[in-house]
C-alpha positions in Angstrom: 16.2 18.7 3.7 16.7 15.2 5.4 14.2 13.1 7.0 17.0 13.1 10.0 16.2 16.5 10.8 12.5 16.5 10.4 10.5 16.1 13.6 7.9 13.1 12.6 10.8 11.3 11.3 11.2 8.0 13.9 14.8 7.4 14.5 14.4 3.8 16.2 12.6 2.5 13.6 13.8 5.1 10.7 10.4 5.8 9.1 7.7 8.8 9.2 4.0 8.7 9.9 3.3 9.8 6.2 4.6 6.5 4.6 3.4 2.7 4.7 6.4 1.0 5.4 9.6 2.2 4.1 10.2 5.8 3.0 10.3 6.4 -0.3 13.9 6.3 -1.7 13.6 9.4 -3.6 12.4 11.4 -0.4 14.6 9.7 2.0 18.0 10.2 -1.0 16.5 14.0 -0.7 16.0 13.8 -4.6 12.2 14.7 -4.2 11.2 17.4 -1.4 9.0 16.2 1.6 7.5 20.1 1.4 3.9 19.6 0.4 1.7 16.7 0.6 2.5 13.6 -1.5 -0.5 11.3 -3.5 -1.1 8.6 -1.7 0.8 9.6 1.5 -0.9 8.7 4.8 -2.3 12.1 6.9 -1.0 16.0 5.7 2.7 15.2 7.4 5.0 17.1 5.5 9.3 18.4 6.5 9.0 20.1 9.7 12.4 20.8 11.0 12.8 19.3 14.2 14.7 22.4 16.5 16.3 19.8 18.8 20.1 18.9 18.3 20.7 15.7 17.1 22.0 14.0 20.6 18.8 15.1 22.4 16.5 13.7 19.4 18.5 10.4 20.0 18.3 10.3 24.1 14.9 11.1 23.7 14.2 8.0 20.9 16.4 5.8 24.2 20.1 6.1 23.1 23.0 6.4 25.3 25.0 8.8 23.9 
């Protein structure tokens, strides 16, 4: 499970709608499961795989590939 592959994570600006700021190291090292809601996480966002491959995630977020 890696915040890469989940479909709320933001790949310009590498954070998820769930967290204030930065992602919490132990979610985004994969050490703690994003699979339920978290205390004091923002909204009921939790892992959802994101089905797209990786280089149409990344046109879509505006990179050249």
């Amino acid at each position: 499970m890696s915040c890469w592959d989940c479909k709320h994570f933001d790949i310009k600006t590498h954070s998820c709608p769930a967290f204030d700021g930065a992602i919490p190291i132990t979610i985004a090292a994969g050490d703690v499961p994003h699979d339920k809601v978290l205390p004091k996480q923002k909204g009921t966002y939790v892992f959802t795989r994101d089905p797209r491959p990786m280089k149409e995630r990344l046109r879509a977020a505006g990179y050249e590939i």
